[in-house]
Each structure stands twice: as structure tokens, then as C-alpha cells.
N, C-alpha and C positions, 0 to 999 in steps of 0.2 A: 732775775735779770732786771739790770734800771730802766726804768720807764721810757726817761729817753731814748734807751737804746730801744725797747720793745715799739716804741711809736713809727721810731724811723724806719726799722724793718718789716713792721706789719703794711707801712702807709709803702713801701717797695714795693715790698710783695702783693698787694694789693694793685697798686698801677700794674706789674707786670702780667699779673693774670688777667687782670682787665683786659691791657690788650690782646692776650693771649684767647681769651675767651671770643673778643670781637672777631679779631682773626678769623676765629675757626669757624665761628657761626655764619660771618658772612662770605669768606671766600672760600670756604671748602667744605663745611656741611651746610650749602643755601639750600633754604627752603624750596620744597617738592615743588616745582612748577603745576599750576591746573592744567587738569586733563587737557588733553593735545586733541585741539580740535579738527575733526575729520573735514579735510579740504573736498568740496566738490564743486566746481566751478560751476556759475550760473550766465546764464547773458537776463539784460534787467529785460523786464518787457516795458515797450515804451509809452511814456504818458504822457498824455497830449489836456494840457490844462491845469487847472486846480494845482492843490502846493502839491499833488501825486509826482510833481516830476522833480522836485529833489529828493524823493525817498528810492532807496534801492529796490526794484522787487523781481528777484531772481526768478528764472525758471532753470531745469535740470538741464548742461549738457553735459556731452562725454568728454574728457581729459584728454588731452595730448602730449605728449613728451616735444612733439616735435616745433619747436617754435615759428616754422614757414606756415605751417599748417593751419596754425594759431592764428596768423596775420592774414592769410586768406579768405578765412571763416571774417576777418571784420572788412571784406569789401577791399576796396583801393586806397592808396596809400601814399602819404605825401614825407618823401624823407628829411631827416635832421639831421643837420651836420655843421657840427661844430670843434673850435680846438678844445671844450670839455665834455662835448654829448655827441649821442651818433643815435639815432632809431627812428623814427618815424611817428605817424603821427595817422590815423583813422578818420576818412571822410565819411564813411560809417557812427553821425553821433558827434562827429568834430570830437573825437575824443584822444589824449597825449595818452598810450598805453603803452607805449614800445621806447625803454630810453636805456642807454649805456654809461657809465660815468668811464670815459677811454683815458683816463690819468691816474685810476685807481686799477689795481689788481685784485684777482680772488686773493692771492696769495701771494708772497715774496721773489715765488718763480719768474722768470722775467717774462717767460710765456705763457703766464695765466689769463685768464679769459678779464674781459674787464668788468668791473662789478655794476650789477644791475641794478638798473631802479623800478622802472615801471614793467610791469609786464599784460601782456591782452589776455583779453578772455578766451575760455577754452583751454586754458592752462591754470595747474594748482597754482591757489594763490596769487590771481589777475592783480595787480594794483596801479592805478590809473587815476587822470583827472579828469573831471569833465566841466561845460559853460551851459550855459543856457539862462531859459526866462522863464516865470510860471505868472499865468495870470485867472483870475475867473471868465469862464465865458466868450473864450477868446474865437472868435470866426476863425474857421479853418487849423485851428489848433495851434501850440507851437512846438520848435524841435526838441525830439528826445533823445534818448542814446541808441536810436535804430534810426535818425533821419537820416537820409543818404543828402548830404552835401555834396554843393560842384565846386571845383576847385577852379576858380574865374582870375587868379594871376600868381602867377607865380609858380615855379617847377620844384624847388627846392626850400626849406625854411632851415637859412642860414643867418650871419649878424647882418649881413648886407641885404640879404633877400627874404622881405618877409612874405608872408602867401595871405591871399583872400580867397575866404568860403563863402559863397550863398547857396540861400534856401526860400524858396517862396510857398508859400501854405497853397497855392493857391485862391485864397480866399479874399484877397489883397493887403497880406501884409509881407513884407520882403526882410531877411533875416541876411545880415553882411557880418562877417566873422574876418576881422585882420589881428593877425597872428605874427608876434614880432618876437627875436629872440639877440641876449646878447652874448658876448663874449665868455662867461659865466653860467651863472645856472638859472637865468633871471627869465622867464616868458608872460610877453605881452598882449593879453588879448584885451581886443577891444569889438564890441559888439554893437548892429547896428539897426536899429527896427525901423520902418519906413511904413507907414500906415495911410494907403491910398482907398481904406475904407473910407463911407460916410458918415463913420459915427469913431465918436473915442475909444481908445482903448488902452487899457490898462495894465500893465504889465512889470515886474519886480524879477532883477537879474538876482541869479544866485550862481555857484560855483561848487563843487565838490570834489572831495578826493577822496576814495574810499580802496582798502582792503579788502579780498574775499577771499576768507579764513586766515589765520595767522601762520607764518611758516614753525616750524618747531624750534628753531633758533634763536626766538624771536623771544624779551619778556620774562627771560631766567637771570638775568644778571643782575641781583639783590642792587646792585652801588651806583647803579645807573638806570637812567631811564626809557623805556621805549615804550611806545603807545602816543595817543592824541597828547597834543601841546597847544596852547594858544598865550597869546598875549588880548585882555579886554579889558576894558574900561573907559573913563570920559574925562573931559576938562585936564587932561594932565595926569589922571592917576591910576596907572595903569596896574596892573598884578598878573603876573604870568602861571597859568593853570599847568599841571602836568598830571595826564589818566592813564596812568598802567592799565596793559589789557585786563587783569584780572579786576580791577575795579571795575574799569570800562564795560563788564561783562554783568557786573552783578547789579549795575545803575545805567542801562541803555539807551535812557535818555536825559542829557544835559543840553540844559540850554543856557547863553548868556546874551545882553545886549552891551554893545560898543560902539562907542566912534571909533571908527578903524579900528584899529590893531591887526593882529593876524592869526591864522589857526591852520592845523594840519597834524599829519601824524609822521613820527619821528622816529629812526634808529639809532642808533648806536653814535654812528658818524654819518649817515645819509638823512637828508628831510624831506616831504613839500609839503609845502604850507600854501596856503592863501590870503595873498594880501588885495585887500578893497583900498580903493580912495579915501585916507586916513581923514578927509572930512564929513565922510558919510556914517548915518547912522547903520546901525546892521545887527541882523540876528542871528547868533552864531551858534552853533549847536554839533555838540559829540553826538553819536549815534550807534548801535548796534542792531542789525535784527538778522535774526536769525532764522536760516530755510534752509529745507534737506539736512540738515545736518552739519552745518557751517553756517558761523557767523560774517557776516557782513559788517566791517566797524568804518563808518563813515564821518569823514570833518566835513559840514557842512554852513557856509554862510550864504545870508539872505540880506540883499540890497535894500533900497527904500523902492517904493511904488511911484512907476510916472506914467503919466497920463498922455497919452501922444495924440494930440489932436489929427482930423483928416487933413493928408496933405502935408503932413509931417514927419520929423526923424526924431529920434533920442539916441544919445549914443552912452554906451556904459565901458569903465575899461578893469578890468580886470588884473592881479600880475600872479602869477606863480612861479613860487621859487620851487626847482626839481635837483639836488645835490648834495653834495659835500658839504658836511657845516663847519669852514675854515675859519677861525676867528675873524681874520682881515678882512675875507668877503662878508661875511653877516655883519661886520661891523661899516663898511663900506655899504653894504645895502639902509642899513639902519639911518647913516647919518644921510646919503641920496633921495631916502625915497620917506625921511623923516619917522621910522617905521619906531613904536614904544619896544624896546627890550629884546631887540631880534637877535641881540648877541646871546639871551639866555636860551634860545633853540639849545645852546650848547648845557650841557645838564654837570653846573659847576658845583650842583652840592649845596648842604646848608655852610658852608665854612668857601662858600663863594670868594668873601673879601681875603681869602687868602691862597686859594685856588687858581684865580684867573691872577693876581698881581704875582705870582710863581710861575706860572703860564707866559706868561710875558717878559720875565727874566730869564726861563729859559730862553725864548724865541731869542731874547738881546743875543747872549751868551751866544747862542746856535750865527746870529749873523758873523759875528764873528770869529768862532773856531771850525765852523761848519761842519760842526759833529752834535748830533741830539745827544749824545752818552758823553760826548764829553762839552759839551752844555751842562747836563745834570753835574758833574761831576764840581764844572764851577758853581752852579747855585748850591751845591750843599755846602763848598767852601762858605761861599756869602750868608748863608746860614748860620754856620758853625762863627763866623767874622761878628754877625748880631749878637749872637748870645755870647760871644767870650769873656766878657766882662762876668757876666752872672756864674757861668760857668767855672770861669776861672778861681772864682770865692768860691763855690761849692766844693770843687776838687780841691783846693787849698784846706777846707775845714775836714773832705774825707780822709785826705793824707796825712793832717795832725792826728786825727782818732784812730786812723794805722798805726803812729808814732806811740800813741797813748794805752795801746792794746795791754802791752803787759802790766803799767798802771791801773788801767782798769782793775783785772783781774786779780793781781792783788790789794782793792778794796775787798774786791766780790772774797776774798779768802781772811780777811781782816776782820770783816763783819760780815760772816754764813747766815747768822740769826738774825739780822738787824737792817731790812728793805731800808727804815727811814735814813739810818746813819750813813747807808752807801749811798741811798739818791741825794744827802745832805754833800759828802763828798765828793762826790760825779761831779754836784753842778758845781761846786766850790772849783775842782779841778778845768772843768769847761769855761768857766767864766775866765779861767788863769788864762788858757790856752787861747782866747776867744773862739772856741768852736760853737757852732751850731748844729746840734747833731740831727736836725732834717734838712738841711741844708743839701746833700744830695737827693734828697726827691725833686726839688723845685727843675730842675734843666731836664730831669725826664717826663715829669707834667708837663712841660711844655712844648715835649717834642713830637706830644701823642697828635695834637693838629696840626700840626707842620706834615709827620708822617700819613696823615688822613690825604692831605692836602695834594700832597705829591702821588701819592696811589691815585686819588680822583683824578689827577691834572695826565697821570699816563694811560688810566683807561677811556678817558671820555675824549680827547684832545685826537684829533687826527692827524695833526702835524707828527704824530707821535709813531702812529701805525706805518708799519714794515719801515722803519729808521734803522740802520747797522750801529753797530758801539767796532767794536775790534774783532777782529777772528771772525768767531761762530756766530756771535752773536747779529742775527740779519734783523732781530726784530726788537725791538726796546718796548713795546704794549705785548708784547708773549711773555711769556716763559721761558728760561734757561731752556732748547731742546736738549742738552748734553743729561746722562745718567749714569749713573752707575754700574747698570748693570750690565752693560757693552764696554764698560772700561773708559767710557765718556766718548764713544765714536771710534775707539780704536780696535776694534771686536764688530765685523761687517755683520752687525746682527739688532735686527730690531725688536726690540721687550714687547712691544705693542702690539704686536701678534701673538702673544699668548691668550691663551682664550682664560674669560676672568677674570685674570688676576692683572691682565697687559694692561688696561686704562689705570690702574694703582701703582702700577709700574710706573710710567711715565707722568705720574703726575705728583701725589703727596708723598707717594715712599723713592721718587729720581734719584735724589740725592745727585743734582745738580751741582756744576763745577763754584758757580756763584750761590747758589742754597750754601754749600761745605763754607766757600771764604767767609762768608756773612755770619754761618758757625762761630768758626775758629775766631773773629775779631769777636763776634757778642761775649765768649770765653773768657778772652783775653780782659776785656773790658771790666768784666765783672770780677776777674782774678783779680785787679787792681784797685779793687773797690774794699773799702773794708768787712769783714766777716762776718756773720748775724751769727748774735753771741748764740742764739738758739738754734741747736744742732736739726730739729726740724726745716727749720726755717733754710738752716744752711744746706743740707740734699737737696730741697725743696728750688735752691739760686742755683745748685750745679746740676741740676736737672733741667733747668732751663734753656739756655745755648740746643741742646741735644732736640729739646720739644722744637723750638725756633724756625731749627735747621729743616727739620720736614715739613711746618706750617708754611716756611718761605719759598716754597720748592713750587709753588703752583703759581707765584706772584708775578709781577711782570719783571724781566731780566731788567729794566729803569729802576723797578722801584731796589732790586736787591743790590744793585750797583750805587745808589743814593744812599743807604742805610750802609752796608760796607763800607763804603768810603769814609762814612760819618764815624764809623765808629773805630775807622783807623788814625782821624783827627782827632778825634776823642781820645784814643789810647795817647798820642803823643803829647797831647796836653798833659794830661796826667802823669805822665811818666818825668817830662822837664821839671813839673811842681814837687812830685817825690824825690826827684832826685838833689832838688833843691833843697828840701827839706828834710835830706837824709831820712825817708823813710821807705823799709822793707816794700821792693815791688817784684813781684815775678818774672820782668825781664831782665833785671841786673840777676836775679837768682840763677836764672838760666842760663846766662852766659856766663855766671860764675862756676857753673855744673860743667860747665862744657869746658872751660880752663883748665880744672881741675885733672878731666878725663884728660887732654891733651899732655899732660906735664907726667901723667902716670904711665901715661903709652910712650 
């Protein structure tokens, strides 16, 4: 076989396993999750003083399924309601544990419950924020997560109405908590000490938002991130940290210092974070500890120390963002409240610079056809528009070396015995031609980050989640639901219920409506392509399509409708250039086959 030829089909084959291999490792045999940790909810015990009262320190309660139940056990309650949140909020600790996101659904059903963000203690998996101050030595102490707060204005904490809490130690110093919230997922507190002692005192706000235990859902999704996030740093140069639980477990304590930035822990498409006064200094710190048998993983930050003379106030403000990480709003809060990198809350990937600028062309696209599937639809166009030029030399050089096949072959018959003579005439022959005979690898090397790009931009991006395309399709970040084995929904029978073998059912062996088309065009594609003179090589290409078709069956219904599409521009390229160039291609064969039968019947 000539060299040439041998370079260009091994460096094929080679990209195509590559990603074949990527595929498989990271979206359908990912790595075992770590042991699932056993949820048993704790209430902290409270601490009055020393830096004790930003550390969690759990004691045992019992579990409840019942969420009123939950909300009783923390005292009285001051509710939220807003056009994006709804729950409430604990004068028990002044603590935000009870919150709804009422724009989001569990599911695509229009009647699913709305997705939750924070939940109270006494329930698996409490996650809650909390405020407060820690000082040494402080008369009469200050509040912890069991102070019982009065609720001194305000009935409701809405955009227009925000609520005041105080607290007096008794000892004299007086604790004022205003609690402001907007339109969005933004809340404002602002904290206020009053020191009618006769001596100083000293005192350093801090803020926390901590999980207790991880839910099971939570920290398996190889390609994205969940767990502690922050942005830190000073003078301008900022770098954005991100601790998957499973680090976060094995390094339980991280600390960083910044002027501002922000930190918190992060899902999928939900955050809260904690943002300080981006011109204060602060010490910011990851956290786990663990009791009973569950981990505690806590984002915790710590203000600067002020001294409040007698007779005096200091007031500290606080924000926490509780929500949906929608580009527009984090980007909107970032450029408001001057915040470093809040847009990367959202987990773009290392191939960022082409993730979010894809991200954004769809959005365009989307304002205008008002369809996310057929947005995608136009940026693959605009994709496929980029690369035409390069593309279009590529397929030009694959479809002369179609023309040149039987040439070829007889060198390879001319000279059996004689490698140098044939690779002498090959390239004698290619230089006539002007081919390049790797000249098809280069538009599929290039399409491996494009296609990274677009998987990241449908699994991390919420604008994406529960979006319709046509028909069936209700959700463009899921899976094709349609299968094979009900006939694609025409057979009132769900695979899924098979004990076993029903989750392999409906996932890598579907054989989804879009898994099949994305087949049949990868097929077609590579029909068109010219042959690897090495008959390994070549079972090895028509093996392929077949592998594809099951690895894409678990991918998001976006990303198999971006890659079909693509490679039905792609076939049509190629087919005008062969056709141009009068050479053998499988659809003029075809319909040549099918003339044939017509004229004999």
C-alpha cells in the first residue's frame, strides 16, 4: 500500500477512534461515582463567639419527608415571593432555607412541581444560607443559627418590600438584619451592630452557604461541574476555582484571600454564591466536615475586622445570588454589581472561547426563528458557511483520488515488487492531479472542537433545558425518548420496565429515531469518501456508522440534530463536487439501481 495512502487512512482512523473512544469513556461508561454518602440531617449547635460560629457543627436529628414539618421544627417564618422565587425564609438564625425556582420545572410536564433550591433542616440534604458576625470575647455573645430573631418591619420579603430582623444579646449590643430582594435571584442583606457598651468591640461579618450530605444526583456528570465554585483574587487578576465533591472530600480544607470576588457551591444549572463588597478584603474558604456519617460541605467567606466604638453603629452589606445561572442575568449582575467572571458560574469548558461565542449565536438565531432546534439547525449551517472554503479543497482532492482509484491500482499491479517505483509514480500521478492525499483529515480535525463545543453549550446552558425542536422532541439537553423497541411509541409499551436489562433498553442500545438518522447520514458520508486501500482498515470504516448509531443514542436530541444536519451538508457538498467531477458516488449509483428495476418491471 503507498504510504500516502497508508498515512491518510491510518491518521482517519485514528481521529475517528479517538473520538469514538472519548465518547464512550465520558458519556456512557463515566467513571463510578464515590461512595454515596449517607444523608442524616443535623441542626448546627449554636455558637456564640470565637471564629466557632462560621464552622458547621451538627448534632443528630430525625428525617422527615414532610416539608411543613421541616419548616415548623425552624420556629416562624417570614415568606418570599417573588415573579422568580417563592419559600420563605427562618427567624430561627435569620436563615434563607426554604426557596422554589417557580419558572423552572422538575420536568417538561407542565404540572411538575417547581425546582427546588434551598431546603431546611430536618430534611435529607438541608441546603441553606446563613449571615452573621464572629468576634473574640464579645459581651453577651452574638447570633448563631438557633438565635431566635424579631421580625420588627415588614410582613412579606418581596422587590418592593423588604423585611427587618433584630436581635439584642442583651448585653448591649443590638443586631438589625435588612433583607432586601430583586426581581431575579439577587438578595440583599445588610447587617447592623449598634454598641451601646462602654468599651470596644470588635467584630468580623462573614456569610455562609453550606450542603448537608450530597443528593445522589449530584457530582456524576464527567463534562460538567458541580460542587464549590468561586472567583478570587486582587488588583485586577482574578481566576476562577472550581472543587468537585470528590476533591472537595479528599482536601476539606481550602482557603483563599481576595478583594471581592465571589464563592459558593454550584449545580448543574442552579447556584448560590456569595458576593462581599468587591472592595473589601476577605477570606474565603471551601469546607467539609464530617459527622454521623454525612458530610457537611460549606462555601464560606470572612469580611475584614471593625472596631465599633461605644455609642456606635457599623453597618456590613452582604448579596447572595439563589438561582438559575442564565447567561444574561450573571452577565447583568457581573457588569451591576462590577462582580470578576460571574459569567463563568456557568461551566464553559476548557474550549470556553468557543463554547460561549456558539452559545450566543445560537441565542441570536433563537431571537429570531424562535425555535432552540431550529437555532441549532442555523448555526451548524454557519459552521458548515466557515469552513466551506477548506472543506470544499478537501472534498475536491477526495473525489479526484475516487477518480484516480483504478489508476492507482494499476501501478499497485504494474509494480507488485517494487514500494519505491509505485510511491515514485503515486506522487508523479498526485502532483499531475494536484491532490493531496490528507487533505480529508484536516475538516474532520477540526470538527472534533466545534463538536465538543456544542455537547458543552447543550449540557451546561439552561436556555437549553426542556426547549421542543418538532414533534416528540420536548427536550433538546435529553435524549431522543423514542426506541426501538416499542416501535418508536407506536406499541403502548414501556422497555423501561423490564427488570435489568430496561435502563440498556432505553439508553445505549434505543436505537432512537435521531440515533438511526445520524447512522444512515454518517454511512452515507463515508460511502462518499474514498476507500482504504487496506481491507482491515476498510471493515474497520464500515463498522463504524453502526458503532456511532449506539454511542449517540444517549447524547442530547441538540447535539444528534447538529451532527445530522451537518453531515447532510456535508454529503451535499460532496456530491455537487463529484458530480462535477464526474466521479463514482453512491447516490447517482442508487438511483441508477432503481431506474434500472423501474424499466425492467
Amino acid at each position: 500500500m503507498p504510504p500516502q495512502d497508508n498515512s491518510r487512512n491510518t491518521i482517519l482512523f485514528v481521529v475517528i477512534a479517538g473520538i469514538m473512544l472519548l465518547a464512550y469513556s465520558f458519556f456512557v461508561m463515566e467513571p463510578q461515582a464515590e461512595k454515596r454518602l449517607e444523608a442524616q440531617i443535623v441542626a448546627a449547635e449554636k455558637s456564640v463567639g470565637g471564629t466557632a460560629a462560621t464552622e458547621p457543627t451538627p448534632g443528630a436529628l430525625i428525617f422527615t419527608e414532610d416539608r411543613t414539618v421541616a419548616l415548623a421544627r425552624g420556629g416562624d417564618r417570614v415568606p418570599i415571593q417573588t415573579p422568580t422565587l417563592t419559600g420563605s425564609l427562618s427567624l430561627q438564625g435569620g436563615r434563607i432555607d426554604d426557596l422554589f425556582l417557580t419558572r423552572y420545572r422538575q420536568t417538561v410536564d407542565e404540572d411538575s412541581p417547581a425546582v427546588e433550591l434551598f431546603r431546611p433542616e430536618g430534611m435529607r440534604h438541608a441546603y441553606q444560607a446563613m449571615f452573621g458576625w464572629n468576634g473574640p470575647n464579645v459581651p453577651g455573645g452574638v447570633p448563631g443559627k438557633d438565635t431566635p430573631w424579631s421580625l420588627t418591619q415588614g410582613a412579606a420579603l418581596t422587590p418592593t418590600t423588604p423585611v427587618t430582623l433584630t436581635w439584642d444579646n442583651g448585653a448591649g449590643l443590638r443586631f438589625t438584619r435588612l433583607i432586601g430582594i430583586d426581581n431575579q435571584y439577587m438578595f440583599t442583606v445588610t447587617d447592623t451592630v449598634a454598641n451601646f457598651t462602654p468599651q470596644p468591640v470588635t467584630l468580623r461579618p462573614f456569610g455562609r452557604v453550606e450542603r448537608q450530605g450530597v443528593p445522589e444526583d449530584l457530582g456524576k456528570n464527567q463534562i460538567l461541574h458541580e460542587g464549590g465554585i468561586g472567583t478570587f483574587g486582587t488588583d485586577g487578576e482574578y481566576a476562577t476555582e472550581q472543587l468537585k465533591y470528590g476533591a472537595w472530600a479528599k482536601k476539606p480544607v481550602q482557603e483563599h484571600e481576595s478583594t471581592g470576588g465571589w464563592l459558593g457551591i454550584t449545580d448543574k444549572y442552579w447556584m448560590a454564591a456569595l458576593i462581599p463588597p468587591q472592595d473589601e478584603k476577605i477570606e474565603a474558604g471551601f469546607r467539609v466536615t464530617e459527622s454521623g456519617g454525612y458530610d457537611v460541605h460549606s462555601a464560606t467567606m470572612m469580611g475584614e475586622a471593625h472596631t465599633i466604638a461605644p455609642n456606635t453603629q457599623i453597618t456590613e452589606t452582604t448579596r447572595l445570588f439563589a438561582g438559575a445561572k442564565r447567561n444574561e442575568i450573571l452577565s447583568g449582575y457581573e457588569q451591576a454589581l462590577k462582580m470578576p467572571r460571574f459569567i463563568y458560574a456557568i461551566d464553559w469548558g476548557f474550549l470556553f472561547f468557543l463554547t460561549r461565542p456558539m452559545f450566543l449565536l445560537v441565542e441570536f438565531f433563537f431571537g429570531i426563528l424562535g425555535n432552540f432546534g431550529v437555532a441549532i439547525l442555523a448555526l451548524t449551517l454557519t459552521v458548515r458557511l466557515v469552513m466551506f472554503p477548506l472543506a470544499n479543497k478537501s472534498y475536491e482532492s477526495m473525489s479526484k483520488m475516487r477518480t484516480l482509484q483504478p489508476q492507482m491500482e494499476e501501478l499497485k499491479k504494474k509494480h507488485p515488487d517494487d514500494p519505491a517505483t509505485q510511491q515514485k509514480e503515486l506522487m508523479a500521478l498526485y502532483q499531475k492531479e494536484k491532490i493531496n492525499p490528507l487533505a480529508g483529515c484536516l475538516p474532520l480535525l477540526l470538527q472534533i472542537p466545534v463538536f465538543y463545543a456544542v455537547y458543552k453549550m447543550l449540557t451546561v446552558t439552561i436556555e437549553m433545558r426542556h426547549q421542543p425542536f418538532l414533534g416528540w422532541i420536548r427536550d433538546l439537553s435529553a435524549a431522543d425518548p423514542t426506541m426501538i423497541w416499542n416501535l418508536w411509541g407506536l406499541i403502548p409499551w414501556d422497555p423501561t420496565s423490564l427488570p435489568l436489562i430496561g435502563g440498556q433498553l432505553a439508553g445505549t442500545f434505543s436505537l432512537s429515531i435521531l440515533a438511526i438518522l445520524y447512522g444512515l447520514t454518517m454511512w452515507l458520508q463515508m460511502a462518499m469518501s474514498p476507500p482504504a486501500p487496506d481491507p482491515m482498515q476498510r471493515r474497520i470504516f464500515q463498522f463504524m456508522p453502526i458503532v456511532f448509531t449506539f454511542i449517540m443514542a444517549t447524547f442530547p436530541a441538540g447535539l444528534l440534530i447538529y451532527w445530522a444536519w451537518s453531515n447532510v451538508l456535508t454529503i451535499i457538498q460532496q456530491y455537487v463536487i463529484m458530480r462535477r467531477l464526474k466521479a463514482e458516488n453512491p447516490i447517482d449509483t442508487f438511483i441508477a439501481q432503481v431506474n434500472a428495476r423501474l424499466k425492467k418491471a
